[in-house]
C-alpha positions, 0 to 999 in steps of 0.5 A: 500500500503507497501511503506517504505523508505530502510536504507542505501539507495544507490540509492542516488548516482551519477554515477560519485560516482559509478565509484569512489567507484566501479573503481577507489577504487577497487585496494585500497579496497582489503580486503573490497572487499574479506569480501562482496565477502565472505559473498555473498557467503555464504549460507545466503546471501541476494537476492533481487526483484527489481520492474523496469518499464522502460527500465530495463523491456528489458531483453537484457538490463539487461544482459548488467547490471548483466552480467547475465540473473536473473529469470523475472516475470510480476507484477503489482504495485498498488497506483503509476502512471508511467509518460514521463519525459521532454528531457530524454529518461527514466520514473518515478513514483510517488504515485497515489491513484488510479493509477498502473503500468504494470512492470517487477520483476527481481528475485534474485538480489545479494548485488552487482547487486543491487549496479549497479542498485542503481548507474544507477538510480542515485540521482534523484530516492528513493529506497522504498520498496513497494508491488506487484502483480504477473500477473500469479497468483495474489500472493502479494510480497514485493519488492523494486523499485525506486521512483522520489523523486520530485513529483511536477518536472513540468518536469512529462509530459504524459504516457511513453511508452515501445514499443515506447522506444524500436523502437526509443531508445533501441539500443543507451540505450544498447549501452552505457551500454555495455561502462559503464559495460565494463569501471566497470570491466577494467578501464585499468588504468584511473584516477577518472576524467576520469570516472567521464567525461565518467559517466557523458558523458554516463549515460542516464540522460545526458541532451537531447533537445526538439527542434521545427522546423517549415520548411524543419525539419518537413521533417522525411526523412530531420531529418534523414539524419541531426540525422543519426536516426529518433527522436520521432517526435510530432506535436505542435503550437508556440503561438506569432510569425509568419512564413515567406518566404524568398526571394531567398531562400528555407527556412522560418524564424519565427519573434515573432508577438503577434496574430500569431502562426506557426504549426510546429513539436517538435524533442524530445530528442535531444543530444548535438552532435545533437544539435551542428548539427542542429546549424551548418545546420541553421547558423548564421542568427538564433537565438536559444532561449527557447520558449514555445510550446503546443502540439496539441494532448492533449494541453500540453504546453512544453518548447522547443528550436527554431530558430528565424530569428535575422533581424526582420525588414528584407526586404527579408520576405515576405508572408507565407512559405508553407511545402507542395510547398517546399516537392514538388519543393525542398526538393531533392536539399534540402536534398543534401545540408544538406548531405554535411553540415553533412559530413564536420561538421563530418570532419572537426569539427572546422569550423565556423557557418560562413563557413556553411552559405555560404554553404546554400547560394551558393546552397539554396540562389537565387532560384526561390520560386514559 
């Protein structure tokens, strides 16, 4: 396996650091520039073939990227294996004796191109040289591509999945590159802090959240209307608490019981907008905290968010809570309280955890539970 570390490895930079040197500097550095654009254009200028393996595998994508549309063949990387990363939205690879990756190889790269594929992958990657196999007609090629430079990142987690990507996360990936590109070619004056705020604002690695939900949240049609969007959904069990009803209200509450456990749902990667949102909708009776979930389809355990009922010695707990009765009796009464929640959080951003309580309560609270 060809695998060597590149000199002058650019790929190490933040993004932040990419829109400095590539915004904010391009009016001081005129003559640095005119030099790489003449020698770009010179006859014996460099070109070269990236291996990518996740979203950059999306041609639109890459149009965005290069502003361009680069030749885009099927190749294979043997010795590595391609993994899921917990809360974020894009892969990672590491060496695998017997492991391969399925990719895509764009063709043809120039020094600049490479320079924004470089400041998107960001800190976390290594860019290495490695060699491939062209799917077509098993023609070995040298190629570089971008490696997780922490190969014990207990953040690995499970196969990621292209076609799952695409259906789910595409079209807010795309999105923000055309934002990212579009602010490179006309910062329209903006001073270095604001393209360090929109970089770390709009890159992909912003931080996302897993969050476990055990009641009306497990409900996609719920998640939906609360998100504006359908997050990857999985099923999972949270050792050590147990579930309870509530008197007169339509929703259940979680105390921490060491033999319990409560089946429930994980919503993966979460933005902070979304969050804020799902902290809005269950008030000031919860309490977020950080737990440890496992999934029941290949008993992997993750670290997620929940919310916890805060009066654990609450007289209004009562029995087990039960999804199924509550899609039948509630869940359209449900459905419109959360609709008038997400509107005012949307018009009048200021308002307190407190003022949405009181919402649940006037139409959630006194309810007959059957």
């Amino acid at each position: 396996r060809i695998l060597t570390r590149d000199s002058g490895h650019r790929g190490r930079w933040s993004l932040s650091r990419f829109f400095y040197l590539h915004v904010i500097n391009q009016t001081t550095d005129k003559e640095t520039t005119k030099a790489r654009k003449k020698n770009m254009s010179g006859s014996g200028a460099q070109l070269h073939n990236v291996f990518v393996y996740g979203s950059f595998q999306e041609p639109e994508v890459v149009k965005v990227m290069l502003d361009r549309s680069p030749e885009i063949i099927s190749v294979t990387l043997p010795g590595f294996k391609r993994f899921r990363l917990k809360g974020r939205l894009y892969p990672c690879v590491i060496p695998s004796e017997d492991g391969e990756v399925h990719g895509k190889l764009l063709m043809g790269l120039t020094d600049e191109e490479l320079e924004n594929v470089d400041a998107v992958e960001g800190n976390e990657y290594e860019r290495v040289t490695v060699g491939v196999v062209r799917e077509d007609n098993s023609e070995k090629m040298t190629v570089k591509t971008y490696i997780w430079i922490n190969k014990d990142d207990p953040d690995i987690d499970g196969e990621w999945d292209f076609e799952e990507w695409k259906r789910l996360h595409m079209k807010k990936f795309i999105e923000t590159f055309k934002e990212i590109m579009e602010w490179k070619r006309n910062p329209q004056g903006k001073g270095r802090d604001d393209f360090n705020h929109r970089g770390k604002m709009s890159r992909s690695d912003a931080q996302l959240h897993d969050v476990f939900v055990y009641g009306s949240f497990q409900e996609p049609d719920i998640v939906n209307i609360m998100l504006e969007r359908t997050p990857e959904i999985i099923s999972v069990t949270l050792p050590g608490f147990k579930r309870f009803r509530l008197k007169g209200r339509l929703y259940p509450c979680i105390v921490p019981s060491e033999a319990g456990e409560v089946h429930g749902k994980a919503l993966m990667g979460l933005t902070d907008k979304e969050l804020s949102n799902l902290d809005a909708v269950e008030g000031n009776e919860y309490e977020k905290v950080t737990v440890e979930v496992v999934r029941k389809e290949n008993s992997a355990k993750m670290i997620v968010k929940t919310y916890i009922w805060i009066n654990k010695n609450d007289p209004d707990m009562y029995g087990e809570w039960d999804f199924e009765e509550w899609k039948q009796l509630h869940m359209p009464k449900f459905m419109e309280t959360i609709k008038e929640i997400i509107e005012i959080n949307k018009n009048h951003p200021g308002k307190r955890v407190e003022d949405y309580t009181q919402i649940l309560h006037k139409n959630l609270g006194d309810a007959p539970l059957s």
